[in-house]
C-alpha positions as CSV (number, residue, x, y, z in Angstrom):
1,X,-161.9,8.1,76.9
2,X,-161.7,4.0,76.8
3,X,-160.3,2.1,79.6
4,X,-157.6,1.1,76.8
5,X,-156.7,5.1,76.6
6,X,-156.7,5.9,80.1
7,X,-154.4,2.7,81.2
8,X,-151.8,4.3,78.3
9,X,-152.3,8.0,79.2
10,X,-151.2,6.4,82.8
11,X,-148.4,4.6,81.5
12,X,-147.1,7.5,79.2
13,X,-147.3,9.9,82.4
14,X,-145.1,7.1,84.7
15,X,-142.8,6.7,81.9
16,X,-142.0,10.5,81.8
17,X,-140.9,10.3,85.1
18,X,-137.3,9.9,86.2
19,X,-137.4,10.6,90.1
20,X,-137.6,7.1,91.5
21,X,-138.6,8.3,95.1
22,X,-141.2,10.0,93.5
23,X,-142.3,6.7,91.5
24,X,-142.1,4.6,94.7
25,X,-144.4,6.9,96.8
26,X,-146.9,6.9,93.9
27,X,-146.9,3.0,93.5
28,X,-147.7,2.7,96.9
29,X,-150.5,5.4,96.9
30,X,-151.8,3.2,94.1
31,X,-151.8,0.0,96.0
32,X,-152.6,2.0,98.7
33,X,-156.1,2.8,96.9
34,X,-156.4,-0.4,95.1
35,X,-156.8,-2.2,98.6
36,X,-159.7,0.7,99.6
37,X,-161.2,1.1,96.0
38,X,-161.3,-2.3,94.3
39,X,-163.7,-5.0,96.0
40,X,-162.1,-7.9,97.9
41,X,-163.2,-10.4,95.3
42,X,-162.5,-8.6,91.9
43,X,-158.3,-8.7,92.9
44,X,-157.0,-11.2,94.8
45,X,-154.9,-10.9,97.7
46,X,-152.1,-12.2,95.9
47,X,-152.1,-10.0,93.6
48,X,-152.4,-6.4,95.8
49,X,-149.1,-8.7,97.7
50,X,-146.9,-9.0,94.7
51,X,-147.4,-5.1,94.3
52,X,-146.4,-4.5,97.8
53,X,-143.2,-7.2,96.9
54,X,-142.5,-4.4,93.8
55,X,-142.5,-1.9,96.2
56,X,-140.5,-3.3,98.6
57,X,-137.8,-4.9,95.7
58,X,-137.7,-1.1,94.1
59,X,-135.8,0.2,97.0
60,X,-132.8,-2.0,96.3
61,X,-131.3,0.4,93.0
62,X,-129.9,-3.2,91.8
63,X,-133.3,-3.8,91.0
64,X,-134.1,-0.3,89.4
65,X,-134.2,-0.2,85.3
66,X,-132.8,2.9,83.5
67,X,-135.2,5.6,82.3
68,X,-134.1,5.3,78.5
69,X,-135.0,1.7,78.8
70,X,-138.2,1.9,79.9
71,X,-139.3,4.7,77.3
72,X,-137.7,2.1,74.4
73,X,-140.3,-0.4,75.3
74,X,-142.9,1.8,76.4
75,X,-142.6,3.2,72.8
76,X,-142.2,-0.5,71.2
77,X,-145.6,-1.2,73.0
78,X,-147.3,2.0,71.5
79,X,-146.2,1.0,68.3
80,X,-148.1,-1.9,68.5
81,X,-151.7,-0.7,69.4
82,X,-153.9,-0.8,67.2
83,X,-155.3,2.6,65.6
């Protein structure tokens, strides 16, 4: 499987989820392992901090975007690959 696949296999998977406690625990386990996995120089700082802002902004639901919405792009953006 391509690095391409695998990113929308990931994507697909996050999209079929509706729990957003569930979806907040797992986007911090992800940062959580970026910070330990990924070497210092290959993602900057800033980057690994605007996740931890994402985190941090998902707890306010003003901030949260429906389910239905997120499947109507994540399909738009399937749509577009190529193959």
């Amino acid at each position: 499987m391509t690095t391409v696949e695998i990113k929308g296999n990931f994507l697909n998977f996050l999209a079929s989820i509706e729990d957003s406690s569930l979806l907040k625990k797992m986007l911090a386990t992800c940062i959580e392992i970026a910070r330990k996995e990924i070497k210092s120089d290959s993602m900057p700082p800033e980057i690994l901090d605007e996740l931890e802002e994402a985190v941090r902004r998902s707890c306010d639901e003003a901030n949260l975007i429906p389910h239905e919405d997120v499947q109507n792009e994540m399909t738009k953006w399937l749509k577009g690959l190529p193959g």
